[in-house]
C-alpha positions as CSV (number, residue, x, y, z in Angstrom):
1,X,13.9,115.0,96.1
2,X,10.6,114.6,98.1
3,X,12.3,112.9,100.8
4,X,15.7,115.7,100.8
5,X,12.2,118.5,100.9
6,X,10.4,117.1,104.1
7,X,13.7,116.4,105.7
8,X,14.3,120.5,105.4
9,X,10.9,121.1,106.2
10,X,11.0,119.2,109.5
11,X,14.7,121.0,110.4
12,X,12.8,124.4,109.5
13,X,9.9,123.3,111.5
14,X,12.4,122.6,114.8
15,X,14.3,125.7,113.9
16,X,10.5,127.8,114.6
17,X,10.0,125.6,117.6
18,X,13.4,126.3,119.2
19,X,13.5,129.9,118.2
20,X,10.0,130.6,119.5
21,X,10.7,129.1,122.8
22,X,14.3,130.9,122.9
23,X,11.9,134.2,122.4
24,X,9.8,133.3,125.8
25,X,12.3,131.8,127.8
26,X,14.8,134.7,127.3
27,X,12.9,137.5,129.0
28,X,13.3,135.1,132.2
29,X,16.6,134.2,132.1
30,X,18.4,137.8,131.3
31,X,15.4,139.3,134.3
32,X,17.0,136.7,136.7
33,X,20.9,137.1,135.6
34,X,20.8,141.0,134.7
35,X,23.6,142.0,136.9
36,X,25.3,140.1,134.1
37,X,23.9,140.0,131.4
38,X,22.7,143.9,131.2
39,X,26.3,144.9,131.6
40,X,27.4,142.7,128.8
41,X,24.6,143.8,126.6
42,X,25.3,147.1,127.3
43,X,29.2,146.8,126.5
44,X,28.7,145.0,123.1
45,X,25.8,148.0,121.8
46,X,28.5,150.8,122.9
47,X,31.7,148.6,121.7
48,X,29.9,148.7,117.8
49,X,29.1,152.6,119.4
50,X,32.5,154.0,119.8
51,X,34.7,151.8,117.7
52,X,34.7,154.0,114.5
53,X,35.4,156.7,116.7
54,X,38.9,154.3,118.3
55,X,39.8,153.6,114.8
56,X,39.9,156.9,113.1
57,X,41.7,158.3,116.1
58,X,43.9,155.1,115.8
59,X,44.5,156.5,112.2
60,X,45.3,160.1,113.5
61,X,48.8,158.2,115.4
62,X,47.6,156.8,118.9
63,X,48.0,153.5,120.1
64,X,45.3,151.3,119.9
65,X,45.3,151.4,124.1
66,X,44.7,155.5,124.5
67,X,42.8,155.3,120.8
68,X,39.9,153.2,122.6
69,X,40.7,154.9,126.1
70,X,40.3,158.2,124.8
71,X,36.3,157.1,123.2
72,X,35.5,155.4,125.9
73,X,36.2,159.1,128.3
74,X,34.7,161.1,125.4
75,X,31.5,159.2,125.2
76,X,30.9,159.8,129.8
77,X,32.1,163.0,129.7
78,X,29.2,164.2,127.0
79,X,26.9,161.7,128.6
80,X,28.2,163.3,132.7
81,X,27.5,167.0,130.9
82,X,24.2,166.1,129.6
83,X,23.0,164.5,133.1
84,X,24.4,167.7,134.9
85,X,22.8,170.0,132.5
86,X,19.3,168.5,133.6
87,X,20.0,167.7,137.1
88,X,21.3,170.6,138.7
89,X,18.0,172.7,138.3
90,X,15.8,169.9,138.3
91,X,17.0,170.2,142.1
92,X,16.2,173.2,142.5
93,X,13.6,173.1,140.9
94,X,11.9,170.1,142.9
95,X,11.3,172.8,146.1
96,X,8.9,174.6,143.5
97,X,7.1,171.4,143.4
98,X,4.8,171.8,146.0
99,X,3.3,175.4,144.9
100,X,2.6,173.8,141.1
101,X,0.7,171.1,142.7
102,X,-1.5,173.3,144.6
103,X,-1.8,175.8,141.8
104,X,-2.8,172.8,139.6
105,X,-5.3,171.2,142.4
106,X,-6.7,175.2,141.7
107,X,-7.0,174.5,138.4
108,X,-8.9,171.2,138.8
109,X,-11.2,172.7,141.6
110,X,-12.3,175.4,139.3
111,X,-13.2,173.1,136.2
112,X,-14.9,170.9,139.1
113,X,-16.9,173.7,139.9
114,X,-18.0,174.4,136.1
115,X,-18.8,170.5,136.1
116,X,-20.7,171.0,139.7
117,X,-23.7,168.9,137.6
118,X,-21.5,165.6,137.2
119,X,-20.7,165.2,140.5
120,X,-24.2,165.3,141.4
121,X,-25.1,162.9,139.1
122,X,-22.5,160.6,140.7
123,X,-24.2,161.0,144.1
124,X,-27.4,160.7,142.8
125,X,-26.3,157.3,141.2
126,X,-24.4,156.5,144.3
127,X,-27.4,156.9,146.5
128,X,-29.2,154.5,144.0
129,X,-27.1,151.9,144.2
130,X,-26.3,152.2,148.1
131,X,-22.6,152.0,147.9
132,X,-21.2,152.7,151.2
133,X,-18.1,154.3,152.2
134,X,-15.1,151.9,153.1
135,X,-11.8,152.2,155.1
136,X,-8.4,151.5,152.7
137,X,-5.8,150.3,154.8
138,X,-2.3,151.7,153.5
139,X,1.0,149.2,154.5
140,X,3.5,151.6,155.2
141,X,6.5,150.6,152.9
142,X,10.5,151.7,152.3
143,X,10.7,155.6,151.3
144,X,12.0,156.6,148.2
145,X,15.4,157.7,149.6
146,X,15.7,154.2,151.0
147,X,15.6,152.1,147.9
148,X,17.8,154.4,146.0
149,X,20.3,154.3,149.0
150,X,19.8,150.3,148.7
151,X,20.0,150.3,145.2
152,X,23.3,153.0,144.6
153,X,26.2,150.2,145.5
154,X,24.3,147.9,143.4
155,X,23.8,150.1,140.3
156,X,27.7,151.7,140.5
157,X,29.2,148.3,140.7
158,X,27.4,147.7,137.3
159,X,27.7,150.8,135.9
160,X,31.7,150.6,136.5
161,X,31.6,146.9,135.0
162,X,29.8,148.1,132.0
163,X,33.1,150.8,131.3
164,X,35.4,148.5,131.9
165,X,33.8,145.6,129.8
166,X,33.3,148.0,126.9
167,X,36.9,149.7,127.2
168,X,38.3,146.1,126.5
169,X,36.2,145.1,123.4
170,X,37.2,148.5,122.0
171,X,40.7,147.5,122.5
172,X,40.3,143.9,121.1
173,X,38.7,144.8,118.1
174,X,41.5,144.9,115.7
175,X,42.5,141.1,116.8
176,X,38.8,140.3,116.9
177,X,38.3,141.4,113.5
178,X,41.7,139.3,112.3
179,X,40.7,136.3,114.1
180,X,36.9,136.1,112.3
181,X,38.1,136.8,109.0
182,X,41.6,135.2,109.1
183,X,40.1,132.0,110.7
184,X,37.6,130.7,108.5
185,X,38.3,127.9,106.1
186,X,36.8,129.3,103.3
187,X,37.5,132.6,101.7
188,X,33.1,133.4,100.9
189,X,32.7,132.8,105.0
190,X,35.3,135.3,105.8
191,X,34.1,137.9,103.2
192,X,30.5,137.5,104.8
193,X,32.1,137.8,108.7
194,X,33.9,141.4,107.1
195,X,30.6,142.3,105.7
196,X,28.3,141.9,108.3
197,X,30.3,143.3,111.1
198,X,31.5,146.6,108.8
199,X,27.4,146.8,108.5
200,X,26.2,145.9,111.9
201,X,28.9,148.7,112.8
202,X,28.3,151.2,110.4
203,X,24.7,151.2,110.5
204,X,23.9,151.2,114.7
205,X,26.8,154.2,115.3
206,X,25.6,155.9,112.0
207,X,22.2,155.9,113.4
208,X,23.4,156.6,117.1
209,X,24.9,159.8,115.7
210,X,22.7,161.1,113.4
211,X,19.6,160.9,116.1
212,X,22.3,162.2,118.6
213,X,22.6,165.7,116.0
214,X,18.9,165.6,115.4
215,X,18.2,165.1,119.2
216,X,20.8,167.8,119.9
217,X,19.0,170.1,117.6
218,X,15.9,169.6,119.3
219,X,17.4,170.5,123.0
220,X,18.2,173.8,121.9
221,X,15.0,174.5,119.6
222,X,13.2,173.7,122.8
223,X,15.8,175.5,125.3
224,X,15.4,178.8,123.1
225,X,11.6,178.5,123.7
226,X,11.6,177.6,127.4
227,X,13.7,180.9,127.4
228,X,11.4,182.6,125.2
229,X,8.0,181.4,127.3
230,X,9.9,182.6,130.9
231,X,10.1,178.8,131.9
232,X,12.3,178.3,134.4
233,X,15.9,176.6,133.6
234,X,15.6,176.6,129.5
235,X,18.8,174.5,129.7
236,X,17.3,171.7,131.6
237,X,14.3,171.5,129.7
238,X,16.6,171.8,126.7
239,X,18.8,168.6,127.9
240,X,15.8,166.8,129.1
241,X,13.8,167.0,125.7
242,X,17.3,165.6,123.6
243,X,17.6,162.9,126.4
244,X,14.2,161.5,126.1
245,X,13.7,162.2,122.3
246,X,16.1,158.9,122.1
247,X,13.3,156.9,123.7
248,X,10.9,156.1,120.8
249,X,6.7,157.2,121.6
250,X,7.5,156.7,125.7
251,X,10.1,159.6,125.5
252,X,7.8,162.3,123.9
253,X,5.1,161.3,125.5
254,X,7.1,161.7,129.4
255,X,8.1,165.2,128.0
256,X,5.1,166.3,127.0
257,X,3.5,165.5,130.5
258,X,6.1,166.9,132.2
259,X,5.7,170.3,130.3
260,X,2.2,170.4,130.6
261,X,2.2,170.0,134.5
262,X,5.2,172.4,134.7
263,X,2.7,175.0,132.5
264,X,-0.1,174.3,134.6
265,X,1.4,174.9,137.6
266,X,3.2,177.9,136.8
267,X,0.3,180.0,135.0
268,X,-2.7,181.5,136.3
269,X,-4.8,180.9,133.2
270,X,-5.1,177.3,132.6
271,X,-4.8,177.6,128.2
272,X,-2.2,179.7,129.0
273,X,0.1,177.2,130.6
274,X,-1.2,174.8,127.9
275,X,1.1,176.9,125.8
276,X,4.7,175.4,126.3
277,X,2.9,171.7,125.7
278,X,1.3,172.8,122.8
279,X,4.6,174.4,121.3
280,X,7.0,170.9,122.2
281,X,4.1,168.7,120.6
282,X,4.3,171.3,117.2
283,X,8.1,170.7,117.5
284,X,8.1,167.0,118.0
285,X,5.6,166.5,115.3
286,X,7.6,168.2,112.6
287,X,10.6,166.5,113.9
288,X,8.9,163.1,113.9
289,X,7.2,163.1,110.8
290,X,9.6,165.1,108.7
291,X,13.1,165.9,109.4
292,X,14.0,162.5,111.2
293,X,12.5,160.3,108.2
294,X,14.2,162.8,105.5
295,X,17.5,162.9,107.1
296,X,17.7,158.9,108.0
297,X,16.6,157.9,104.4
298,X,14.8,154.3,104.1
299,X,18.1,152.7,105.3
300,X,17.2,153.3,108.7
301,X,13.5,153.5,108.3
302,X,12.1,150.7,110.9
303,X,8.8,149.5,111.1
304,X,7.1,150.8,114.4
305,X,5.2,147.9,115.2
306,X,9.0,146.3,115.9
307,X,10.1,149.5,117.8
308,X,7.2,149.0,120.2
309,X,7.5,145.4,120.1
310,X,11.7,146.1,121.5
311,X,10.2,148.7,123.7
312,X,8.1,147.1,125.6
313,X,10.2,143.8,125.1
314,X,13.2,144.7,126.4
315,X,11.7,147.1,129.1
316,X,9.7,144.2,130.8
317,X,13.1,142.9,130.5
318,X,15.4,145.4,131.8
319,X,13.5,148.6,133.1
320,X,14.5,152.1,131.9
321,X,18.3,151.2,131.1
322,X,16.4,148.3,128.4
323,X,13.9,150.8,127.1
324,X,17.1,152.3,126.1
325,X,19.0,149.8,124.9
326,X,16.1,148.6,122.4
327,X,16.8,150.2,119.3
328,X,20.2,149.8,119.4
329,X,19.2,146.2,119.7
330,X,16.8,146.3,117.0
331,X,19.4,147.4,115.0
332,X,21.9,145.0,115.5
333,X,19.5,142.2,114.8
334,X,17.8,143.6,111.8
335,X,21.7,144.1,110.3
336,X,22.7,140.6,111.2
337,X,19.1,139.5,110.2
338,X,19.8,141.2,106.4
339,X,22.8,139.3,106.0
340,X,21.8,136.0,107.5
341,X,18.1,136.2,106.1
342,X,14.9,136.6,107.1
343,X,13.1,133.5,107.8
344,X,9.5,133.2,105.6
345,X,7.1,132.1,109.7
346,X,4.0,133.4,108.3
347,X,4.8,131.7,104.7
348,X,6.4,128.8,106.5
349,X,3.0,127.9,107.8
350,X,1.2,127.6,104.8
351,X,3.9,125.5,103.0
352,X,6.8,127.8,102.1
353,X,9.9,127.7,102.6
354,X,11.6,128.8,105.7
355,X,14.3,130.9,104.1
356,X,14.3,131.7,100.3
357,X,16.6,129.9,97.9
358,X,19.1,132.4,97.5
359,X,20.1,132.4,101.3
360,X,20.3,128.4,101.0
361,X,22.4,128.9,97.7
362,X,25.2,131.4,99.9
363,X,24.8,129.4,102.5
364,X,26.1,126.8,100.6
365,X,28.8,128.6,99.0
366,X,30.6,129.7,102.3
């Protein structure tokens, strides 16, 4: 009994070894390989997306081919209508950008002057310490229109093998789904494959769509106020609020700033364009803090240490299209995690067991 306990201990103990150096190794590898494997990624999270809306347009009659052709088109054309909804006046509105910038360097200039005593403190300490001027010398580098014309043939080709990946797991789930429960030799194995994929599935595009509502509601909430405050383009900033409200703390935080410059630069009185920030960050707090946690229930109630952790993980990883990608993630794993079980690492340390008896005991059973 002794020998049978040490011998699990020292397979737990090289199961914490291999997984933590899978965890620092991965960044690297899907960095260096993300033409492929950020594509891939990306087809699996909307594969477990849009399949419950391919089968119950299977169930209305269609063939399984146009069923998952047909969620696949849905899902860019809403995506294609919210992009055009901010991007049209956002380039219109990017000739304004100039005259906000100046109004705001008025803004600063006038609370400089009302500060006139801490800049002469700074030259006083200055003179004090005899810091001299120096000369910076700026290397002139690739403009911004040249890296996104250098990066454009390398970000379609991806973005069209990401569709065409995803359109054909959404048609191979049916046969997918046969061959991991119909496969297994024993009958508790296949009821555990049924289980975790019905939950994995059910629980990422249930919370995909209910954020999407909430999210939704939120554009027009903030589009009716942009309208109501005289901001320029209400839809835009409408679109633009639901689009980055599905980006956890960074999302929220991006809108916010962008409101407040817009404000400052479009007002004379500086706590007067403070006004549309202070109205979003009223708005996002409520939303935040009250509907989203009512409406998702504990179910779906993560712990934001591991949303930041994702975030920034999977940003470092992958840029924007990963800070996206990160609760989706998140919520695959912590579904698969719930069925597989959670492994005991801080417990595991001080003598515990790596996973509890009653994950061993179903392990045993399948």
């Amino acid at each position: 009994m002794v020998f049978a306990d040490q011998e699990l201990r020292l397979i737990s103990a090289l199961v914490v070894l291999l997984g933590t150096g899978l965890f620092l190794a991965l960044p690297f590898v899907l960095s260096i390989g993300s033409v492929v494997f950020l594509p891939l990624v990306t087809a699996i999270v909307l594969t477990i997306i849009l399949s419950p809306l391919a089968d119950r347009l299977a169930l209305l009659g269609l063939p399984n081919f146009l069923a998952s052709f047909v969620a696949l088109i849905t899902f860019v054309v809403i995506v294609a209508l919210a992009l055009a909804a901010v991007l049209r006046p956002a380039v219109s509105l990017f000739d304004t950008m100039p005259a906000m910038i100046a109004r705001i360097g008025q803004h600063f200039e006038a609370l400089q002057g009302s500060l006139v005593w801490v800049s002469r403190l700074n030259e006083q300490i200055a003179g004090i310490v005899g810091s001299e001027p120096g000369q910076q010398v700026v290397l002139a580098g690739p403009s911004m229109l040249e890296e996104l014309a250098l990066a454009t043939p390398s970000v379609v080709l991806e973005v069209l093998l990401t569709f065409l990946m995803a359109f054909f797991m959404i048609e191979s789930r049916v046969r997918l789904r046969r061959r991991l429960l119909l496969d297994r030799q024993h009958f508790g194995a296949s009821l555990k494959a049924a289980r975790v994929m019905r939950d994995v599935q059910d629980r990422v595009a249930a919370y995909i769509l209910t954020v999407g509502l909430i999210n939704l509601c939120v554009g027009v909430i903030v589009a009716f106020g942009a309208w109501v405050l005289g901001m320029d383009a209400p839809v835009m900033w409408g679109g633009l609020a639901a689009l980055l409200n599905f980006l956890p703390y960074l999302g929220p935080l991006t809108m916010l700033a962008l409101v407040t410059l817009f404000g400052l630069g479009n007002a004379d009185v500086p706590l007067v364009g403070l006004i549309p920030a202070a109205a979003y960050l009223s708005l996002h707090a409520i939303e935040s803090n009250v509907v989203t946690p009512t409406i998702l229930g504990a179910r779906f109630t993560m712990n934001p240490v591991l949303i930041l952790l994702a975030l920034s993980y999977f940003t470092w990883i992958w840029g924007a299209a990963g800070a996206v990608l990160s609760v989706p993630i998140l919520l695959t794993l912590t579904a698969l995690v719930d069925h597989l079980g959670r492994p005991n690492v801080v417990g595991f340390i001080f003598g515990e067991p790596l996973f509890n008896a009653n994950v061993l005991e179903l392990g045993d059973e399948g």
